[in-house]
C-alpha angles and dihedrals in degrees: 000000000000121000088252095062099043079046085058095039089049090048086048091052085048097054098042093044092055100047090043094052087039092052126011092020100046111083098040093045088055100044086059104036095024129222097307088045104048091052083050092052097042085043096055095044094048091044096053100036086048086038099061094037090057095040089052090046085062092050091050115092114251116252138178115212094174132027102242111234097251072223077068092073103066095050097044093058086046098059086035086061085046090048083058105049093047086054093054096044092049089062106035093065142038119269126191093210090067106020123050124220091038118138148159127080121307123296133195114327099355086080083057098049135341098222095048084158095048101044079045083062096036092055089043093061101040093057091047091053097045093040095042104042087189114142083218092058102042095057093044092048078033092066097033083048098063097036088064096045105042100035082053084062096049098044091057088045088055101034096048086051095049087041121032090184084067084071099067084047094057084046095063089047140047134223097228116057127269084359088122096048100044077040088056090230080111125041113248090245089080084074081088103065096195139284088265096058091040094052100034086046097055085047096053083044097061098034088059086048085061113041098037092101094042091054104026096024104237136067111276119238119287084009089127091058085073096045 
């Protein structure tokens, strides 16, 4: 088997194991370890499965299968800004997505999407696939990729059946970003998420920037536009 294919079949493992603890397992696994135990057990799984996928990808040669357009740069830091904004805002205010119990109308990022964390991680792994070409690197956002977006699906699906009141707050935002307020269930004035997002998230951006060569090893994309 090649270390690309046991990268991919790790992923996989990482993906699948996620989704079966968050759903299926879930409720039986809590029921017998309890709250603290169950997040033990689903650490521990998602850390080792992640861990020795990251630490292979290290191992694996690096590849281009494509020249990336140099018109390529400019957009890339720019979702990458986005990716970070929508990181910061999904952890500087309550989201009913992630959190139970929370209520009231939308706030920040969540009237821009409803999944602000998970989109973070989607559009990740969709600028590192198209600026790296590197066969490595695409297995490895690939899988970080689908997790986002598919375990977004699923989430809404479990937690509209626990909370019916989650239903009327799908109902107010949208999956996919700025649907809701093109869709004129938000005002257009939650395009702004908030001077905390915006700020943290321009922090997060260049940090990232900096400290790219010194944890991956190389600069990242666009880097050479701030030196």
């Amino acid at each position: 088997m090649s270390d690309l294919m046991l990268l991919a079949l790790l992923m996989g493992l990482f993906v699948v194991s996620h989704e079966v603890l968050s759903h299926p397992l879930r409720g039986p696994l809590v029921a017998r370890l309890g709250e603290k135990g169950f997040a033990v057990v689903y650490s521990l799984v998602a850390l080792a499965s992640f861990g020795a996928a990251a630490q292979l990808w290290r191992q694996i040669p690096k590849a281009r299968l494509w020249d990336t357009p140099a018109g390529a740069y400019i957009p890339a830091l720019a979702a990458m800004l986005v990716a970070c904004i929508f990181f910061v805002g999904s952890v500087s205010a309550p989201n009913p997505a992630m959190m139970p119990g929370v209520k009231g109308e939308p706030k920040g990022l969540q009237r821009i999407t409803r999944h602000p964390m998970m989109w973070s991680m989607a559009i990740w792994a969709g600028v590192h696939i198209m600026m790296t070409a590197d066969p490595r690197t695409i297995v490895l956002a690939s899988g970080v990729g689908v997790l986002a977006l598919f375990g977004t699906f699923m989430q809404d699906g479990k937690k509209k059946a626990q909370n019916p009141a989650y239903a009327a707050h799908m109902a107010r935002t949208s999956h996919f970003p700025f649907l809701a307020i093109v869709g004129g269930r938000q005002p257009w004035s939650a395009i702004w998420p908030g001077l905390v997002p915006v700020l943290g998230g321009l922090l997060l951006w260049f940090l990232i920037l900096w400290a790219h060569p010194m944890l991956i090893g190389v600069p990242a994309a666009g880097w050479s536009y701030f030196q």
